[in-house]
N, C-alpha and C positions, 0 to 999 in steps of 0.2 A: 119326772124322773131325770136326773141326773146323770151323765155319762162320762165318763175318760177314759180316752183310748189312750193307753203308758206308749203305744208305737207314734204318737204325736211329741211325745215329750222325748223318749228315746228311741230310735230307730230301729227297725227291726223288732220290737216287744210287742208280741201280739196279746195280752193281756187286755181286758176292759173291767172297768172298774164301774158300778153301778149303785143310787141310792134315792133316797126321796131329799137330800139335801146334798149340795155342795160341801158342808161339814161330814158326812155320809162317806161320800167320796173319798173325800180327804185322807179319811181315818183309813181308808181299807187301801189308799195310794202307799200314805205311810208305812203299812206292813208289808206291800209287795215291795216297796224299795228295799226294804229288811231282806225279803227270805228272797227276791229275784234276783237284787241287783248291788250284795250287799254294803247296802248302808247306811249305815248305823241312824245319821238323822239327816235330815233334807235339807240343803242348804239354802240359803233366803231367793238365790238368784234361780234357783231348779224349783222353788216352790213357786216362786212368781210365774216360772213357764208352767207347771202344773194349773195353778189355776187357772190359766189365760185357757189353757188345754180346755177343760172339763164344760160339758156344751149340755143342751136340753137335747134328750133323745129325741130324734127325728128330723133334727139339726141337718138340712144339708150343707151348709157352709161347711168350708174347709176352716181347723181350727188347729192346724200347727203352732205348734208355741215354739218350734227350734230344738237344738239337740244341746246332748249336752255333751258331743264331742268337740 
């Protein structure tokens, strides 16, 4: 299982995002961007931290990817 925690990518966002793939993920990051944080599409430099984000559940490493203030 797949995990992203959106408070790694943006600060403060306590949202998790869960799937059986990183494309999983992906897709269900992509609509929270929409209806959370709106917008519209994800830009190449916030998807890169996205992904860097998104860890194997039970992951204890820290997996900040940065913010995007």
């Amino acid at each position: 299982m797949k995990v992203l925690k959106c408070g790694d990518v943006v600060p403060g966002c306590k949202a998790e995002m869960r799937g059986e793939s990183e494309h999983d993920v992906l897709r269900q990051a992509a609509a929270h961007a929409r209806t959370a944080h709106n917008m519209d599409s994800i830009p190449p430099e916030v998807l890169s931290k996205v992904k860097r984000a998104i860890h194997d559940e039970g992951d204890a490493k820290s997996h900040k990817a940065g913010s995007l203030h």
